[in-house]
C-alpha positions as CSV (number, residue, x, y, z in Angstrom):
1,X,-31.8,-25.9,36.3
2,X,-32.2,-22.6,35.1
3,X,-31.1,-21.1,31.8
4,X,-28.5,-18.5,31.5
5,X,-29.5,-15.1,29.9
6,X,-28.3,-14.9,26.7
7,X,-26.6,-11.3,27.6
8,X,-24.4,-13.6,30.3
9,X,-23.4,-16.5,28.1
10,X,-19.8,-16.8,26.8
11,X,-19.2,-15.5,23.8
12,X,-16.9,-17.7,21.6
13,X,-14.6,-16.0,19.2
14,X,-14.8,-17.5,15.5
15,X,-11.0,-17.6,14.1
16,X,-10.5,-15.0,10.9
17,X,-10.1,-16.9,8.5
18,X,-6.9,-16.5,6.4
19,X,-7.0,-14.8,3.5
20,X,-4.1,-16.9,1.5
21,X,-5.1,-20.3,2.4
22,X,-7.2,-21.0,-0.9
23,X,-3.1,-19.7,-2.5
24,X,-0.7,-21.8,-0.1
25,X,-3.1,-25.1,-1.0
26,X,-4.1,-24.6,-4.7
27,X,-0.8,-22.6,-5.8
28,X,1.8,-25.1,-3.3
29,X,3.6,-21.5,-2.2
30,X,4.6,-20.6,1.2
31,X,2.6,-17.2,1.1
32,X,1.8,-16.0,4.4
33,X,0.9,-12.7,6.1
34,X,3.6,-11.1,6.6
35,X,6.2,-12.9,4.7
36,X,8.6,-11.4,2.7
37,X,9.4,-11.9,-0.8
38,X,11.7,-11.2,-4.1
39,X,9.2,-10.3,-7.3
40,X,11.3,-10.9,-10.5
41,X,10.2,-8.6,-12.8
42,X,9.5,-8.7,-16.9
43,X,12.4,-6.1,-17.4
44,X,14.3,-8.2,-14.7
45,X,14.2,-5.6,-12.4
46,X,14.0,-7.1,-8.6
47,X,11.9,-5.6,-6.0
48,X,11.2,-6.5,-2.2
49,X,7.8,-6.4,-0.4
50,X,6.0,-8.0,2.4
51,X,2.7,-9.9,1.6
52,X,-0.2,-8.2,3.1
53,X,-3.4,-9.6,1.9
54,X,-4.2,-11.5,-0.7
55,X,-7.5,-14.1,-2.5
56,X,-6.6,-16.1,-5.3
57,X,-3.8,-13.3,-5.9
58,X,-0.9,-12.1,-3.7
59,X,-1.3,-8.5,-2.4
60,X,2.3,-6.9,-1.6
61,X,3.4,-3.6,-0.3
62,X,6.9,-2.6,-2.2
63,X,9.4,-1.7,0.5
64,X,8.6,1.9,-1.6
65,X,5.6,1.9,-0.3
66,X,3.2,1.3,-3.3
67,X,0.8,-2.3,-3.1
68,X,0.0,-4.8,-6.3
69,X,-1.6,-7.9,-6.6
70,X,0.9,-10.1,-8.2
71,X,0.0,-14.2,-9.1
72,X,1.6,-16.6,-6.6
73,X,3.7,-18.1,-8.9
74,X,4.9,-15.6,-11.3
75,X,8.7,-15.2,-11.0
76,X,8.5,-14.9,-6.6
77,X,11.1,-16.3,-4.6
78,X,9.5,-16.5,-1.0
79,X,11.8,-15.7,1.7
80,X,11.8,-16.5,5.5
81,X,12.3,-14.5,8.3
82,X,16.1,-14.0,8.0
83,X,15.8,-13.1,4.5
84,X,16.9,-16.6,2.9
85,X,15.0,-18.3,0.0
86,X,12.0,-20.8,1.1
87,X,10.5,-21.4,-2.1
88,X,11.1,-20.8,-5.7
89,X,8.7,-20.4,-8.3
90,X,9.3,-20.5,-12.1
């Protein structure tokens, strides 16, 4: 039997990894790429922005336009794909 140059062997893809499991398992949110969400903030102001990225932080584009990395937890209300609440955090 006769090996297979390496240049001809399959190449197996590795999966991305995602960038907001470390937040859905420490912080117990729904964050996903993608999802949608209502940021509460300190002046109660409410804003709307899709997740995007994120580590140990969330990183959300406004629906203006502008990104911030906001803390999973911090006043968010996670919403699903028809716009209704998911998850509620303090």
């Amino acid at each position: 039997m006769t090996a297979i140059p390496t240049h001809m062997r399959r190449r197996t893809r590795t999966p991305e990894p995602d960038p907001l499991q470390y937040v859905r398992t420490a912080y117990h949110v729904p964050a996903r790429l993608g999802g949608r969400g209502q940021f509460i903030a300190a002046d109660t102001s409410v804003r709307y922005g899709t997740i995007v990225g994120g580590t140990h932080y969330v990183r959300v584009r406004w629906d203006d336009g502008t990104e911030a990395n906001l803390h999973p937890t911090y006043h968010v209300i996670y919403l699903d794909e028809h716009g209704y609440p998911i998850a509620r955090t303090p």
